[in-house]
C-alpha positions in Angstrom: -29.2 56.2 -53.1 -29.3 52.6 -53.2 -32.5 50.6 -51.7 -31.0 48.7 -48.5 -31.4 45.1 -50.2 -29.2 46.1 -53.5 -26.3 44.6 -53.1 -23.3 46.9 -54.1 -20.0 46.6 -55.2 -17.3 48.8 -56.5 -13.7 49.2 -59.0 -11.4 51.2 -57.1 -8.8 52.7 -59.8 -7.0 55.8 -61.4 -8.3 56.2 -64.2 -11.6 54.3 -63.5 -13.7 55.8 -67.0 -12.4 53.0 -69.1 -13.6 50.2 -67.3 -15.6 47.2 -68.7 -16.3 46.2 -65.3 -19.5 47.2 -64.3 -20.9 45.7 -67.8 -19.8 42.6 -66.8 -21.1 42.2 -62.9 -24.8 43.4 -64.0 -24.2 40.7 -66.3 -23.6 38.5 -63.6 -26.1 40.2 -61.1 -28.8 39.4 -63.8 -27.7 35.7 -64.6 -27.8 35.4 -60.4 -31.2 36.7 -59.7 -29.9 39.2 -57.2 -30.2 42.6 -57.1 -26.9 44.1 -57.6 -24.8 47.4 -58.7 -21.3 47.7 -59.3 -20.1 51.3 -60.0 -16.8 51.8 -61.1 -14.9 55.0 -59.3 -11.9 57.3 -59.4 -10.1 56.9 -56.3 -6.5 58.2 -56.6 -4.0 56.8 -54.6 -3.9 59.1 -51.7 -7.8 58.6 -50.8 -7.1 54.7 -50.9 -7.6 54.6 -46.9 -10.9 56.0 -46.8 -12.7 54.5 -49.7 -11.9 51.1 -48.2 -13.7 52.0 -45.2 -17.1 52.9 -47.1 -16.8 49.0 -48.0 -17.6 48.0 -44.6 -21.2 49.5 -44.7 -24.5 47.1 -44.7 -25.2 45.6 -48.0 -21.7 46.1 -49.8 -19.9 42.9 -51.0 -16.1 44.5 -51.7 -14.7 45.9 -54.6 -12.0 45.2 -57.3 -8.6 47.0 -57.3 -6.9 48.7 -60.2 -4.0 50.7 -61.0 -2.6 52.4 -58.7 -4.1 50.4 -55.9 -3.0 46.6 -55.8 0.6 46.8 -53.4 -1.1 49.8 -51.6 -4.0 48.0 -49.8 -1.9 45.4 -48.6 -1.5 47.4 -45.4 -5.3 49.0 -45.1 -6.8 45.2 -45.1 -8.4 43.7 -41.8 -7.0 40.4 -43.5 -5.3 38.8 -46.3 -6.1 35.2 -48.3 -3.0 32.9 -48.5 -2.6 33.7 -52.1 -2.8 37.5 -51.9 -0.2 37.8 -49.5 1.9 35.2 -50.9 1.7 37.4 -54.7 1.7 40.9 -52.8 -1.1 42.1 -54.9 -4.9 42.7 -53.6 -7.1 43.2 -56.8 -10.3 42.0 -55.0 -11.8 43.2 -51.6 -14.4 40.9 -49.8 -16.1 42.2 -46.9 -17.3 39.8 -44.6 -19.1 40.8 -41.1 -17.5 44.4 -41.1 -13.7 43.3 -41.8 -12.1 43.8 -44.9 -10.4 40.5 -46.8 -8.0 40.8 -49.6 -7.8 38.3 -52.4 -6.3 38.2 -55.7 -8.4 36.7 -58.4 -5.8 38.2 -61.0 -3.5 35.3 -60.7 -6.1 32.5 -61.2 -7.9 34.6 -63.7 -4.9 34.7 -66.5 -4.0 31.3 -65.7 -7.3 30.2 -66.9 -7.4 32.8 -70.0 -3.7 30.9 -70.8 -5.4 27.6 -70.9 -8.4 28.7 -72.9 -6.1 30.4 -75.7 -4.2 27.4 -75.7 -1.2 29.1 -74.4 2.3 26.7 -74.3 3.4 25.4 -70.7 6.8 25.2 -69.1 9.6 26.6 -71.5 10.5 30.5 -70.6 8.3 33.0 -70.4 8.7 36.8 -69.8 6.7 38.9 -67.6 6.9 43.0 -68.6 5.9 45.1 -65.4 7.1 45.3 -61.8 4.1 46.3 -60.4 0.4 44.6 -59.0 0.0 43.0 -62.4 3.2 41.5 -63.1 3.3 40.0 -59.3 0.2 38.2 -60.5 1.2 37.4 -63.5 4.7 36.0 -62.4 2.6 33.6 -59.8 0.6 32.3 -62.7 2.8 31.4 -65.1 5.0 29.8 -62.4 2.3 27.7 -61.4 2.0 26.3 -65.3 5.9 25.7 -64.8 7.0 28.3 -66.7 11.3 29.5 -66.3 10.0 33.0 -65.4 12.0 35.9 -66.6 11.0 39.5 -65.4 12.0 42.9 -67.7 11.2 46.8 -66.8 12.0 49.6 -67.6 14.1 49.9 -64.4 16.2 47.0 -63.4 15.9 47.3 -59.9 12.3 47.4 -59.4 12.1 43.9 -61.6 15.1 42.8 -59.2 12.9 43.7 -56.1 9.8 42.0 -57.3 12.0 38.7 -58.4 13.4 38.7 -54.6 10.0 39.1 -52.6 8.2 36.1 -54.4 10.6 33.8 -53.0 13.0 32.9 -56.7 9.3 32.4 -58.8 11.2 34.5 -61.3 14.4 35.6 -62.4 15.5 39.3 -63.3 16.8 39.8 -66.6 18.2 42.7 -68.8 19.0 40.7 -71.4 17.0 38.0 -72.3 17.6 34.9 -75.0 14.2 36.0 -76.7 14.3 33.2 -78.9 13.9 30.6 -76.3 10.7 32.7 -75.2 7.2 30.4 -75.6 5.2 33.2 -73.7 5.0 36.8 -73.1 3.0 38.8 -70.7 3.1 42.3 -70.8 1.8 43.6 -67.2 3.3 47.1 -68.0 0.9 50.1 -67.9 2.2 50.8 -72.0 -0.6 51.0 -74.1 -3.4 51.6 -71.7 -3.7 55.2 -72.0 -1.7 55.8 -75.3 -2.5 53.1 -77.8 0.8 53.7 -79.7 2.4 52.9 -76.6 4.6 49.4 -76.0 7.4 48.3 -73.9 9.4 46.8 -76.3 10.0 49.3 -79.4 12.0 46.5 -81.4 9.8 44.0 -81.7 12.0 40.4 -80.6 11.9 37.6 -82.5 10.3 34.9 -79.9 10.5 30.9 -80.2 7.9 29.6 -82.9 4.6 29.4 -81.8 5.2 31.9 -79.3 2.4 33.6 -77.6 2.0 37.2 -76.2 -0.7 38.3 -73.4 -1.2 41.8 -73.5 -2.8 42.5 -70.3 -4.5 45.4 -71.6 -7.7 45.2 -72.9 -8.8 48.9 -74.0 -7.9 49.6 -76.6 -8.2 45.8 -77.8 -5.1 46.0 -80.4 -2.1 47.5 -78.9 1.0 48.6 -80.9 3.0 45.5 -78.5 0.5 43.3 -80.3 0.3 44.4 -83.8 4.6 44.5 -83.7 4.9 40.8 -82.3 2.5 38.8 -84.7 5.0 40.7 -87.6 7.3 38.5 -86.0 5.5 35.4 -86.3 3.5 35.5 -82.5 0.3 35.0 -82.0 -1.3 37.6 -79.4 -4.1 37.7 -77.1 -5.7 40.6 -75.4 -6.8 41.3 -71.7 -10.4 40.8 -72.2 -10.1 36.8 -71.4 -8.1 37.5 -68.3 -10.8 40.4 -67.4 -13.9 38.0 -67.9 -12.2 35.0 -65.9 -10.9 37.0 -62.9 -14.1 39.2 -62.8 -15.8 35.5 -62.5 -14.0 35.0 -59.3 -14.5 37.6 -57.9 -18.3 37.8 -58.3 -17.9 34.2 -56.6 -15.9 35.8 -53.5 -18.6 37.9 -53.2 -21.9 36.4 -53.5 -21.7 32.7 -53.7 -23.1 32.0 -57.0 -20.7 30.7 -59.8 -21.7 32.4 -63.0 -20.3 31.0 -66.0 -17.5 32.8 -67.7 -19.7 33.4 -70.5 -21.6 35.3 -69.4 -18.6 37.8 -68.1 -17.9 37.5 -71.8 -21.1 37.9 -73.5 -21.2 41.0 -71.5 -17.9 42.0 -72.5 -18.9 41.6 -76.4 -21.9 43.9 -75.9 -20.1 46.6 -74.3 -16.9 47.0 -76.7 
């Protein structure tokens, strides 16, 4: 049981065992001076509703959302920021005098792991995914004015997410891959299966191309060894993780830690 002035905070996801998060926030909980926990914990979908509601005790700052959880919460949240309701997707929970606030730090967070790889802007890039991930993803790269394409599995679902986020993206089945500066897989292939990827043949993308793979453990995926034999360079999750994690821990408590720090945490716990 937690002493009363520990502050707490949570991941909310299923699977939850993988998680690099809690390495990073005692990090930042030790770089703050404040007396902190984040735990990270299995909450499948259907149990959602009421592990929201423990948020709301005394000395809990929110939590981060994961798969399956991002589109779910939308309706369980006392309120949403601009941004999360204008993406769709919650990843980060802020309680704040007993109601519950939904923000999405995922959007922000690539952006800024983009920059710092040096990734290309405007030209066409592709987002993989329908889901939480790739609604984030689709608002980011449209905000570094990016022709967004998005591709899944099924066509429909990729139609769907194109037409609630107001023509940001376009849905494609085929797509002119060698016009493509930047890819972002926000698929779940390759999180639990390492040999899994979303695109089997590897495309040939425009020179200089780069591909964000939004997952992070393991830290090569297949999706990433197959493209750089194409002539991309790649970049794993682990930048996004550290910069969105950052803003978070900001939502929560204030205190801007350095990204950094999120990092150097990161690098310890790999």
């Amino acid at each position: 049981m937690s002493s009363p002035d520990v502050l707490r905070a949570f991941l909310y996801a299923d699977p939850a065992a993988h998680s690099l998060s809690p390495a990073m926030h005692r990090a930042a909980f030790g770089h703050a001076g404040l007396r902190g926990e984040y735990t990270a914990l299995r909450v499948p979908a259907g149990e959602l509703g009421g592990a929201l509601e423990r948020l709301r005790e005394p000395g809990v700052l929110g939590a981060n959302l994961s798969l399956p959880h991002k589109e779910d919460a939308l309706a369980l949240l006392d309120d949403l920021s601009p941004g999360a309701r204008a993406i769709g997707a919650v990843n980060t929970v802020i309680h704040r005098g007993g109601r519950l606030i939904g923000e999405n730090t995922d959007a922000p967070g690539l952006a800024a792991a983009l920059e710092a790889a040096g990734a290309p802007r405007g030209g066409v890039a592709v987002v993989l995914g329908a889901g939480g991930a790739a609604r984030a993803a689709v608002w980011a790269l449209s905000t570094r004015g990016h022709d967004v394409r998005v591709v899944n599995r099924t066509f429909e679902k990729a139609r769907a997410l194109a037409g609630s986020l107001g023509g940001l993206a376009q849905p494609r089945e085929e797509v002119p891959w060698g016009e493509v500066r930047l890819l972002v897989n926000a698929s779940s292939g390759g999180l639990s299966d390492p040999e899994a990827t979303p695109l089997p043949d590897p495309p040939a993308l425009a020179p200089g191309a780069l591909v964000s793979d939004m997952v992070y453990t393991p830290r090569e995926t297949r999706l990433m060894r197959d493209v750089r034999r194409v002539g991309a360079r790649t970049e794993n999750g682990l930048s996004m993780l550290a910069h969105q994690a950052r803003l978070s821990f900001l939502a929560w408590t204030g205190a801007d830690v350095p990204t950094g720090v999120f990092l150097g945490a990161l690098e310890v716990a790999r």
